[in-house]
N, CA, C and O of each residue as an XYZ file, in Angstrom:
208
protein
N     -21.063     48.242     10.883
C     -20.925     48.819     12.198
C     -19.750     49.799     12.193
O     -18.832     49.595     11.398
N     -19.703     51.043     13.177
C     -19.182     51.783     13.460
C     -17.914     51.299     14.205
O     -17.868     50.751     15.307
N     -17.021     51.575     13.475
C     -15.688     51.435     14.879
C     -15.763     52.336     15.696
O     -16.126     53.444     15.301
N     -15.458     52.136     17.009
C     -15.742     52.910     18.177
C     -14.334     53.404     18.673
O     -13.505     52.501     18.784
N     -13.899     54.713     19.000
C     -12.371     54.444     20.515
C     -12.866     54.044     21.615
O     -13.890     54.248     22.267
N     -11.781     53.329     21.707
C     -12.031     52.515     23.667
C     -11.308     53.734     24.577
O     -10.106     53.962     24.709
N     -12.341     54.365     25.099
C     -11.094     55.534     26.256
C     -10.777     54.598     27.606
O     -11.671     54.005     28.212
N      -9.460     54.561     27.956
C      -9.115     54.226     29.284
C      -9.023     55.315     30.698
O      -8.252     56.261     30.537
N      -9.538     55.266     31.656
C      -9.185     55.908     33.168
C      -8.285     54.970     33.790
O      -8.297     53.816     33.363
N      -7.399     55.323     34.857
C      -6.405     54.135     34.887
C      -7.049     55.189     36.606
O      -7.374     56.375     36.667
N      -7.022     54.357     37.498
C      -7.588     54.634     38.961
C      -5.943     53.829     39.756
O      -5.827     52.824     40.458
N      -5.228     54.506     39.403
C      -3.317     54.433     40.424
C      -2.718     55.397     39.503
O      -3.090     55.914     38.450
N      -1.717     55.472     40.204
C      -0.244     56.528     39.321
C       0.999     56.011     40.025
O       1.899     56.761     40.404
N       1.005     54.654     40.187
C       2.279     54.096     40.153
C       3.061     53.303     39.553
O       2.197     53.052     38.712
N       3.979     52.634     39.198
C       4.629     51.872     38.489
C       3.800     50.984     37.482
O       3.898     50.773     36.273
N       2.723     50.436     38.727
C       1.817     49.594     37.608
C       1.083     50.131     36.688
O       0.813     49.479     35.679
N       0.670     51.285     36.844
C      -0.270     52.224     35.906
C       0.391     52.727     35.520
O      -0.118     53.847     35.554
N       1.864     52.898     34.824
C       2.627     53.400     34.423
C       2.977     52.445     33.149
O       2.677     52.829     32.019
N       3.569     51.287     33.343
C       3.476     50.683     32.595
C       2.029     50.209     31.875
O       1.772     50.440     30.693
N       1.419     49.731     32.504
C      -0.452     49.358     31.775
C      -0.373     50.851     30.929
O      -0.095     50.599     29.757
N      -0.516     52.188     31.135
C      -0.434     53.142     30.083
C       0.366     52.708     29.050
O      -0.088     52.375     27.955
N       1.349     52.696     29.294
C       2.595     52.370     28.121
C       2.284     51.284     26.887
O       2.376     51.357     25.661
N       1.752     49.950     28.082
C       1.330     48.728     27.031
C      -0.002     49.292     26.502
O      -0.030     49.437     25.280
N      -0.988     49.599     27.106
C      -1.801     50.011     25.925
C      -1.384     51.080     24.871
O      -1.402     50.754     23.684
N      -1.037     52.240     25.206
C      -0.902     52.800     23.865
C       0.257     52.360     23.092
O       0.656     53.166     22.251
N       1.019     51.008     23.222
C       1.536     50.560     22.344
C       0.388     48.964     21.734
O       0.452     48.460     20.613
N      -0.127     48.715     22.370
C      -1.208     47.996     21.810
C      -2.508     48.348     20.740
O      -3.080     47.719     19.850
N      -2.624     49.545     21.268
C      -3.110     50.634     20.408
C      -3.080     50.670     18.664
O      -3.822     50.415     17.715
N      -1.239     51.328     19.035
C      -0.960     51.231     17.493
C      -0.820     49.988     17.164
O      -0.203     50.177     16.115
N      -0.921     48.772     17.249
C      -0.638     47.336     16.806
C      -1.820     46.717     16.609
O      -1.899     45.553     16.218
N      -3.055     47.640     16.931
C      -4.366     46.861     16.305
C      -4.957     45.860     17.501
O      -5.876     45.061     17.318
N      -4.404     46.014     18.490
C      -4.538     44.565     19.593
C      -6.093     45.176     19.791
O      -6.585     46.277     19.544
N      -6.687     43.795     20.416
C      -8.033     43.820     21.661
C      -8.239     45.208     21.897
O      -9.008     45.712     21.079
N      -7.780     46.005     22.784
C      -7.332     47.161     23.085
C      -8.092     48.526     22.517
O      -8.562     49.503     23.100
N      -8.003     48.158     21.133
C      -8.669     49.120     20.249
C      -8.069     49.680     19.682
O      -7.265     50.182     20.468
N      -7.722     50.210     18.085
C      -7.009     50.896     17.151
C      -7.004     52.474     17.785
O      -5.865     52.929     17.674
N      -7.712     53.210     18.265
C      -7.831     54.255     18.550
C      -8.151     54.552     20.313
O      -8.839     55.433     20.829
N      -7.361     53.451     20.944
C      -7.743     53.005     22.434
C      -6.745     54.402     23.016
O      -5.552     54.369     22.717
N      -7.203     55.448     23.735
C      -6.474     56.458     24.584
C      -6.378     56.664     25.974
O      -7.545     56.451     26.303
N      -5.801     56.922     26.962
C      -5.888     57.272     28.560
C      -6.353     58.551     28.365
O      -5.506     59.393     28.065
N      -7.749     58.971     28.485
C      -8.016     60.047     28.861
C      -8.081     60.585     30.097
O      -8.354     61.784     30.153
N      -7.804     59.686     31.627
C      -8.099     60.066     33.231
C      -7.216     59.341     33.805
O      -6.829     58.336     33.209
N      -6.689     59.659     35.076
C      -6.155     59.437     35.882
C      -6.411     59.960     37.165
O      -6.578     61.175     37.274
N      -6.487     58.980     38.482
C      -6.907     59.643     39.711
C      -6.246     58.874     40.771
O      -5.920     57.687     40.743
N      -6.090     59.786     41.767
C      -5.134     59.704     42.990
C      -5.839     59.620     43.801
O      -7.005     59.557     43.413
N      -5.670     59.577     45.051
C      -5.502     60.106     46.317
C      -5.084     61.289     46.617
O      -5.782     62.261     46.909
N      -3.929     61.228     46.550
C      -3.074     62.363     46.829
C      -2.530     62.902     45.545
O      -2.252     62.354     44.478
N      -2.424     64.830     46.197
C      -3.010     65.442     44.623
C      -1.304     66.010     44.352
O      -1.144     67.007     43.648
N      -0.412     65.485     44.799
C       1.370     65.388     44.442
C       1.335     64.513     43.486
O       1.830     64.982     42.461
N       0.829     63.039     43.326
C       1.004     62.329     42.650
C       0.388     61.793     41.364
O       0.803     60.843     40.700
N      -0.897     62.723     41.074
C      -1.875     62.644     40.187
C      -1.379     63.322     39.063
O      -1.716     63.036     37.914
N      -0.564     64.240     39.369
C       0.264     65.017     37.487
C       1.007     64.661     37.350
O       1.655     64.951     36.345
């Protein structure tokens, strides 16, 4: 079987989705659950101040 990347969308841009980014792409490189090649490709707001 094919290894696959796991892409993540994280749906907040605050503290908590700040960190959850962080722990996965450090889970990432450590081989975890997560996926060896696991990335945040999306992020989405509400409000369009806080989405970049």
């Amino acid at each position: 079987m094919t290894e696959q990347k796991v892409r993540w969308g994280v749906l907040a841009t605050g503290g908590i989705a700040a960190a959850f980014t962080a722990d996965l792409v450090t889970a990432s490189h450590s081989g975890s659950a997560a996926g060896p090649d696991a990335k945040v490709v999306a992020v989405a707001s509400r409000s369009e101040e806080t989405k970049r």
